[in-house]
C-alpha positions in Angstrom: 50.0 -48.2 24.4 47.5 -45.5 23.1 49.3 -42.5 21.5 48.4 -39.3 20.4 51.8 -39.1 18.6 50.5 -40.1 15.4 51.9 -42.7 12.5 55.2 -41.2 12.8 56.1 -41.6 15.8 54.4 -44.9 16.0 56.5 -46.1 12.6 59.9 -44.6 14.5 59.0 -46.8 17.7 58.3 -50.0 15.4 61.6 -49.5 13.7 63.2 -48.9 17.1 62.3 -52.5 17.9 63.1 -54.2 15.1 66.7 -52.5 15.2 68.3 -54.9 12.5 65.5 -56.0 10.8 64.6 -52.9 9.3 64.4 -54.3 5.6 62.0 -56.6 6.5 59.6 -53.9 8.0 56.6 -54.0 6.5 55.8 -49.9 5.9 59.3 -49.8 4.6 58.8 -53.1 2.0 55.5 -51.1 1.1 57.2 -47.7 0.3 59.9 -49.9 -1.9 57.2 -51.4 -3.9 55.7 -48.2 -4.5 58.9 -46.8 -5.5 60.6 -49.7 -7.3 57.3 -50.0 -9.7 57.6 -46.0 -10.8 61.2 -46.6 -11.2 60.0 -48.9 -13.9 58.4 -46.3 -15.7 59.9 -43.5 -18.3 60.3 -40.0 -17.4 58.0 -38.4 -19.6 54.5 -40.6 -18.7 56.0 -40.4 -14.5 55.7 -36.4 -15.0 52.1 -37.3 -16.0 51.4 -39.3 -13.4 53.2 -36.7 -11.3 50.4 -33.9 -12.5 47.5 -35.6 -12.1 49.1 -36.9 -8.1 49.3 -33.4 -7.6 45.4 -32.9 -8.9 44.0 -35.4 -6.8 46.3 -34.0 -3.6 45.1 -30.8 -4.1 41.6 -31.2 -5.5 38.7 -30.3 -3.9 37.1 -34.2 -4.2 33.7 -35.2 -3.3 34.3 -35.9 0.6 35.3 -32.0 1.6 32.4 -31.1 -0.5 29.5 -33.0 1.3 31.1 -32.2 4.9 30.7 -28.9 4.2 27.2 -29.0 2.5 26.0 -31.3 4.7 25.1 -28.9 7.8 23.7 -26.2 5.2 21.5 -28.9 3.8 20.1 -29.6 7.5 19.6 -26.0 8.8 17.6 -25.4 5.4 15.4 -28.5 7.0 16.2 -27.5 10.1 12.3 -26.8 11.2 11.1 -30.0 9.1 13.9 -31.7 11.1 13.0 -30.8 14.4 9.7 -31.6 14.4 10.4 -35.1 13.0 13.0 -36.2 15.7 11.7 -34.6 18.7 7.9 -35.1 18.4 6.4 -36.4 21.3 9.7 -37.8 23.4 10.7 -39.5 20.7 14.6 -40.5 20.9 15.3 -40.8 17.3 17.6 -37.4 17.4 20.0 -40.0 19.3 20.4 -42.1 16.3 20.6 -38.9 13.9 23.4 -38.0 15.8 25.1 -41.0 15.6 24.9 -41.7 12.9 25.8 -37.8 11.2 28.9 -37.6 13.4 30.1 -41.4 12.8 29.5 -40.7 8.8 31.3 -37.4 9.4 34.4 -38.7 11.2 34.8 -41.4 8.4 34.6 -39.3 5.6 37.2 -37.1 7.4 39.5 -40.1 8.4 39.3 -41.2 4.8 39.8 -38.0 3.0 43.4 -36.8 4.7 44.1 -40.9 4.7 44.0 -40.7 0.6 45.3 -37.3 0.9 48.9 -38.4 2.4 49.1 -41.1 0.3 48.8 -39.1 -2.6 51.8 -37.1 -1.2 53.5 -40.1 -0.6 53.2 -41.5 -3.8 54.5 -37.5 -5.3 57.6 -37.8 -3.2 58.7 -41.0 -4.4 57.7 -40.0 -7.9 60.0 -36.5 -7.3 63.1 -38.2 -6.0 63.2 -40.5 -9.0 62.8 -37.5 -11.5 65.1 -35.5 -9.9 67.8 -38.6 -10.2 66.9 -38.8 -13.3 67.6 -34.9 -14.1 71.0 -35.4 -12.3 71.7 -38.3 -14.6 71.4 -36.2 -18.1 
């Protein structure tokens, strides 16, 4: 069933179902993986790996950059642009459109998609630091 609920609530009901079998679930084997192979790796070179997470989390990138140049680029063609799609009935401002919004909506999807696993990845590196501070 379709859900506006988002991935957590979508993981909760999957773990829901599989009520003893939650080892084997494969977002939870994934998030071991991730976890087990930065367990693997000293403190000093994790914090580094820690800063630049936190750099590519919080950085600007190039996605965020051309969504918002993109519409200044077009209303600076914006006459040049008109005249080409809309001369003499022509439909090709359909295909513009699709084609703009579907490339927008991707690079959207994908930017916030890398973003949250970028946070993912800082947690896991966070809790094994700070096990690791507890330790000394």
């Amino acid at each position: 069933m379709f859900s506006f609920r988002g991935d957590a609530h979508k993981l909760y009901r999957q773990l829901r179902k599989a009520n003893y079998n939650l080892a084997e679930n494969k977002h939870l084997v994934e998030i071991a993986e991730i976890e087990a192979f930065y367990s693997g790796i000293e403190s000093s070179i994790l914090q580094k790996i820690y800063y630049r997470m936190t750099k590519e989390k919080n950085g600007s990138g190039i996605i965020p950059i051309l969504i918002t140049s993109g519409p200044w680029l077009l209303l600076l063609f914006s006459n040049q642009i008109q005249s080409f799609l809309f001369k003499e009935g022509s439909f090709l401002w359909v295909f513009f459109v699709v084609i703009y919004i579907s490339i927008l909506t991707i690079s959207v999807v994908l930017h916030f998609h890398e973003k949250s696993w970028a946070a993912v990845h800082m947690e896991i590196i966070q809790d094994i630091l700070e096990e690791r501070g507890g330790e000394s």
